[in-house]
C-alpha positions in Angstrom: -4.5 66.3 15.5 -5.2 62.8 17.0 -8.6 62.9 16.1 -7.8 63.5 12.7 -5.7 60.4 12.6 -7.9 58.5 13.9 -10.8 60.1 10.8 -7.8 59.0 8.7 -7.7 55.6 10.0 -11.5 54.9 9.9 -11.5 56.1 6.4 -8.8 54.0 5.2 -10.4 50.7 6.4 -13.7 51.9 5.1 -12.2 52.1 1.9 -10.1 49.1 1.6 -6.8 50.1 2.0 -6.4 48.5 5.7 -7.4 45.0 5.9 -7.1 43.0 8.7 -4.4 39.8 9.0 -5.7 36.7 7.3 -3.3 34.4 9.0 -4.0 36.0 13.1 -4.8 32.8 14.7 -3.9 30.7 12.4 -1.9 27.3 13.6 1.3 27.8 12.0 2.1 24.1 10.4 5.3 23.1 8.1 5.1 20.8 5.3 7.5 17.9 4.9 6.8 16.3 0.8 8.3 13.0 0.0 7.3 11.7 -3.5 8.4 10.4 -7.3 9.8 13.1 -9.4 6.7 14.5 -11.2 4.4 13.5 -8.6 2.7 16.1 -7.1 4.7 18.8 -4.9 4.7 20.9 -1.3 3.3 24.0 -2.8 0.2 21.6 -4.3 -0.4 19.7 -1.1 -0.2 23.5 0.7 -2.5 25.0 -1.2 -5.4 21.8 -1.4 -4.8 22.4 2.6 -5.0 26.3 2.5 -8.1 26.4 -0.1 -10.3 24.1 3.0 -9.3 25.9 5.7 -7.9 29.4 6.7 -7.1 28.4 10.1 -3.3 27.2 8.9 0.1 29.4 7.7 3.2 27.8 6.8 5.5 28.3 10.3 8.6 30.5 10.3 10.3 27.7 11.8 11.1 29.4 14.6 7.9 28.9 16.8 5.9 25.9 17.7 4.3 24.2 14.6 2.2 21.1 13.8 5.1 19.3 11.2 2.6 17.5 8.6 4.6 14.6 6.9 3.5 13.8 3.3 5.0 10.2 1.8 3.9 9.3 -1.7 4.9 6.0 -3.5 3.9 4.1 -6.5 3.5 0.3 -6.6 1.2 -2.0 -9.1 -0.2 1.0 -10.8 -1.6 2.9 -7.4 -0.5 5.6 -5.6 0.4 4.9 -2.1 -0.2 7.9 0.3 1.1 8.2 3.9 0.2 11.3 6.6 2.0 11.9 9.8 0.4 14.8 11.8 3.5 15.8 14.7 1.7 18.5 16.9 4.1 21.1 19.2 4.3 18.3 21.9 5.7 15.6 19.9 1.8 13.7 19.3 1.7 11.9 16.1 -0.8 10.3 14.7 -0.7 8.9 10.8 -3.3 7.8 8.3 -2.9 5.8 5.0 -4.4 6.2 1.4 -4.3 5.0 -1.9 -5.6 6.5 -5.0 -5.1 6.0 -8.7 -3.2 9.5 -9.2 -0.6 11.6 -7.2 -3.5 14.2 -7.1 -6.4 12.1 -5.8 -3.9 11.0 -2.9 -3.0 14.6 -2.2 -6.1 15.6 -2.5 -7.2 13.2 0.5 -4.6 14.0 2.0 -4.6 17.6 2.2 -8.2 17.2 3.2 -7.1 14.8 6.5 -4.7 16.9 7.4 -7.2 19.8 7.4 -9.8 17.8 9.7 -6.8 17.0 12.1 -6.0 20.5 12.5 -9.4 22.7 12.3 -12.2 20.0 12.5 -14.8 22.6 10.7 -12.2 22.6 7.4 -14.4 21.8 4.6 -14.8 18.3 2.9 -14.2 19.7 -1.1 -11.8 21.8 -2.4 -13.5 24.6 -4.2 -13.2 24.9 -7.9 -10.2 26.7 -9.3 -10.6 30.1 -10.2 -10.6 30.2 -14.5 -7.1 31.4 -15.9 -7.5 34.7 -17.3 -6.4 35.7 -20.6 -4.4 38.1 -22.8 -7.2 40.3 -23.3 -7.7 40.7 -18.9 -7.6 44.2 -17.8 -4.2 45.4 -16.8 -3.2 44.5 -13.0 -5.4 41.9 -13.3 -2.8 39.0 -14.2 -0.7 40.6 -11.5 -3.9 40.1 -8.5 -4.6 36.0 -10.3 -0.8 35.8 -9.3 -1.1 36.9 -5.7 -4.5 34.5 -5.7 -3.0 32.2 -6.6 -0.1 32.0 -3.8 -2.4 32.6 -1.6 -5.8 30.9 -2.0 -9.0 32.3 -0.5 -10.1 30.0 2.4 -12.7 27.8 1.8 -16.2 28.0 3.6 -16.3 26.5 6.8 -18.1 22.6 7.0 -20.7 24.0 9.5 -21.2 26.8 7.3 -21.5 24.9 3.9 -25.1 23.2 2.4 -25.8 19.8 4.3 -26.4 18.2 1.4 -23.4 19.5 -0.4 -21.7 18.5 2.5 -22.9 14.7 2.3 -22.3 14.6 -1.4 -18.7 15.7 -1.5 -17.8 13.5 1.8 -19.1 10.6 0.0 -17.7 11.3 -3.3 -14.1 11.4 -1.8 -14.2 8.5 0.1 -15.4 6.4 -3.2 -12.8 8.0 -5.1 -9.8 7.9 -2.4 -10.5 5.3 0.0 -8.3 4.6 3.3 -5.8 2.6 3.1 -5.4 0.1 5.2 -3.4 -3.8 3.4 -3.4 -4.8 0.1 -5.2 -8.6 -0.7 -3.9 -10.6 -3.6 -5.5 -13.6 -5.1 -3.3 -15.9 -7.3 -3.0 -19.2 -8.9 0.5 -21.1 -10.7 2.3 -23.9 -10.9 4.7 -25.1 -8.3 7.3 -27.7 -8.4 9.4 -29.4 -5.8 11.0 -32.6 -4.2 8.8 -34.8 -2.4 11.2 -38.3 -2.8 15.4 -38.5 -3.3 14.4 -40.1 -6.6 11.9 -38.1 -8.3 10.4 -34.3 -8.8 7.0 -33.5 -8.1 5.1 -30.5 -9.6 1.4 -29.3 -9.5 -0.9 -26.1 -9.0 -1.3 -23.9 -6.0 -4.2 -21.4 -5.3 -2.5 -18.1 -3.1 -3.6 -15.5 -1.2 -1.8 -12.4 0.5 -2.5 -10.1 2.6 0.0 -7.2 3.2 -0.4 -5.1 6.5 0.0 -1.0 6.7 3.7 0.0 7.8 5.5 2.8 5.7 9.1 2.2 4.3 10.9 -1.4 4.0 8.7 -2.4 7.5 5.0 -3.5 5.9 4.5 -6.9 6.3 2.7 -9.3 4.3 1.4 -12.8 5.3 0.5 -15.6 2.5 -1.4 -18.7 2.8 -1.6 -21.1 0.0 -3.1 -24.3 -1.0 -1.1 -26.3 -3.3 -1.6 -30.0 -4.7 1.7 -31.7 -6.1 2.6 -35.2 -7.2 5.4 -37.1 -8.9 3.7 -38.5 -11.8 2.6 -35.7 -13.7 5.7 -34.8 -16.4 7.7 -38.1 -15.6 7.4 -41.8 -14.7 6.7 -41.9 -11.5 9.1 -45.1 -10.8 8.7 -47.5 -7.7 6.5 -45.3 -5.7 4.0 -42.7 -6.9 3.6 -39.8 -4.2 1.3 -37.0 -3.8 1.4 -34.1 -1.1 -2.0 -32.0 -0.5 -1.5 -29.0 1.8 -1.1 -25.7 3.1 1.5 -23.5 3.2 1.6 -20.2 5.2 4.2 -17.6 4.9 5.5 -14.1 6.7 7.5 -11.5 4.8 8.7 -8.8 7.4 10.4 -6.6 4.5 9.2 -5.7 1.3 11.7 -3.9 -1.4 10.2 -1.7 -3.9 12.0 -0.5 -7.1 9.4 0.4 -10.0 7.3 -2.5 -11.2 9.7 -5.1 -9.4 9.2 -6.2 -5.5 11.2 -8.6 -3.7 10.2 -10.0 0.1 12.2 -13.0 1.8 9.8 -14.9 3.6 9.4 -17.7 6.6 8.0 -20.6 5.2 5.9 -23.0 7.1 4.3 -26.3 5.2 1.8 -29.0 6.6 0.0 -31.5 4.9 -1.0 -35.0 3.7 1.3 -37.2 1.9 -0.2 -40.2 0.2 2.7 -43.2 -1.4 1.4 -46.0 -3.7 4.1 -48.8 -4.5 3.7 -49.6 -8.6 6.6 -52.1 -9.1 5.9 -54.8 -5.9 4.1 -58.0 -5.9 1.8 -56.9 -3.5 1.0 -53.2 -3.6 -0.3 -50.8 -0.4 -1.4 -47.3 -0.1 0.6 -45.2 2.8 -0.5 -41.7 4.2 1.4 -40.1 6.2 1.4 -36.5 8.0 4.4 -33.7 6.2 5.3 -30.9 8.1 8.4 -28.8 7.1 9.6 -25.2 7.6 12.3 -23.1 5.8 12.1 -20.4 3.3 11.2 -18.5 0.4 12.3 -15.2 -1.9 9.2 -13.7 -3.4 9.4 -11.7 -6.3 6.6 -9.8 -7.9 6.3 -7.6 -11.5 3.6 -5.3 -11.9 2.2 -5.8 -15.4 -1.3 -4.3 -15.5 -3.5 -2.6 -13.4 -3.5 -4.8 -10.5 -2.0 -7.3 -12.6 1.2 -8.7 -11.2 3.6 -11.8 -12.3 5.1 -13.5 -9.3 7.8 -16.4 -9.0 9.0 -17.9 -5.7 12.0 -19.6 -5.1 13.0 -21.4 -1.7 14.0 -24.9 0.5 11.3 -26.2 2.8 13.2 -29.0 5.4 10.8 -31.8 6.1 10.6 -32.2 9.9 9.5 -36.3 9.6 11.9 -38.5 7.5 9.8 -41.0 5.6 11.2 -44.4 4.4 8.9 -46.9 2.1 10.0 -50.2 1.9 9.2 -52.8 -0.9 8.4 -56.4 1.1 8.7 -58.5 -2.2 11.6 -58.3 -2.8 12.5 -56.4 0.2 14.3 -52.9 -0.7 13.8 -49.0 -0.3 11.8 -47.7 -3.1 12.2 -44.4 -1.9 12.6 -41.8 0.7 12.0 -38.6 1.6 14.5 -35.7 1.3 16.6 -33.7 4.1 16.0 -30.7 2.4 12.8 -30.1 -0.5 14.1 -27.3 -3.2 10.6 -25.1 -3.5 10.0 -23.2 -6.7 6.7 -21.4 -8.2 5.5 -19.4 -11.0 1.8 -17.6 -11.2 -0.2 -15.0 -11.6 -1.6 -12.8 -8.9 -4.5 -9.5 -9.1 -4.7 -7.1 -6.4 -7.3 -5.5 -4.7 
């Protein structure tokens, strides 16, 4: 009688009616999705994972697990992607992307988290199975369902083509690259106090450079050239003025809603200020060295691909006070400010 079970056994798995446990040995992970509405999902993410590499399951929750953190976030027309792989011991380790669709950053995602977790997973997802149709022999729509919740593991790396291999690795890092800051370039006009008596206004060339960090912590640091004098839309009085400098700034916070960013920022200004006397019987030519700290509000609206409209509003305190006297007759022809209102209007691409 036990030998006949045994026949009965054999014969079964011979036949295909006993099949051995796809998921025995493999690392049970759980799947954490934070994202828009409409972008992208846990079951997507899961499956681009489960169609590189059979050596994951979703975890029970009740036994050790790798926890795979997924953050997705939208800002000047990219998708921002963020992984954070917790193994059983508490290890994390997180990587960065940013794509031009929620499914290109899953996608890259889903095939870092495979690497991090079975180092053989393979570098493309295969192609999706074609849907099949009305006319599909019966049980057939019922076994493309069951496919399709659970998707056949991909070939193994070390078992795939090399050249395949080489192809799709450098196809998705063109298409998805890491992602590491964000560089700006941009150019406006910019307008502030440089005398009690007068405004001064002028151009300034920017650049940015923002720093990885997830949530309201990614910093970005600015440095600017900017030119500005007091005889460009007015009479420049008594004394014409001109400031040539740099200013350098650090934004610690950065506060994202749709197109619109907002980042309050340290200001710190030096440069070379340059006075002419106009109204004096005998005129000189003063430089002097500006310094000044303070700072600024930085908002920024997304308006085309990469494409972003940004105005900056602040108070700069010059550290040096600056008196210029007229000799004949003697008087003050002007002075510099305690505090220098900053304000600035340009336009800024992103790379």
């Amino acid at each position: 009688m036990l030998l006949a079970s045994y026949l009965l056994l054999i014969s079964a798995a011979a036949s295909g009616l006993v099949t051995p446990d796809p998921g025995k040995g493999a690392k049970p992970v759980q799947v954490e999705f934070d994202a828009p509405a409409g972008c992208s999902s846990t079951d997507a993410f899961f499956s681009s994972l489960r169609s590189r590499t059979d050596e994951v399951r979703q975890s029970d929750g009740n036994e050790p697990h790798t926890t795979l953190q997924v953050r997705l976030t939208r800002a000047r027309g990219r998708v921002l992607g963020e992984l954070r792989v917790v193994d059983d011991r508490g290890g994390t380790d997180t990587r960065k992307m940013q794509g031009a669709s929620c499914d290109d950053v899953v996608q890259a995602l889903s095939l870092t988290a495979a690497l991090a977790v079975d180092p053989n997973a393979l570098l493309s997802a295969p192609a999706s199975a074609p849907v099949p149709t009305a006319t599909a022999a019966p049980g057939t729509e019922a076994n493309a369902s069951s496919a399709a919740a659970n998707p056949p593991a991909a070939k193994k790396r070390s078992e795939a083509d090399p050249s395949e291999t080489a192809d799709t690795l450098d196809a998705t890092a063109a298409r998805v690259p890491l992602y590491v800051h964000w560089f700006e370039l941009g150019a406006g006009a910019v307008g502030t106090t440089l005398l009690t008596s007068s405004t001064s206004s002028g151009i300034a060339v920017t650049s940015r450079w923002t720093l990885p960090g997830s949530g309201v912590l990614r910093t970005t640091l600015g440095l600017a050239f900017a030119h500005v004098r007091n005889d460009i839309v007015q009479s420049p009085g008594a004394l014409k003025v001109s400031l040539s400098g740099l200013a350098a700034t650090a934004c610690p916070l950065r506060f994202s809603a749709g197109i619109l960013t907002v980042q309050p920022c340290a200001l710190v200004v030096a440069g070379w200020l340059s006075a002419s006397g106009r109204e004096a019987t005998y005129t000189y030519t003063v430089d002097h060295l500006w310094l000044g700290a303070g700072g600024v509000l930085h908002l920024s609206a997304f308006i085309a691909d990469g494409l972003a409209v940004d105005l900056d509003g602040g108070i700069s305190a010059p550290l040096f006070k600056r008196r210029f006297y007229s000799t004949t007759p003697a008087k003050i022809v002007g002075e510099t400010p305690n505090i220098s209102p900053i304000i600035s209007l340009g336009l800024s691409y992103g790379f």
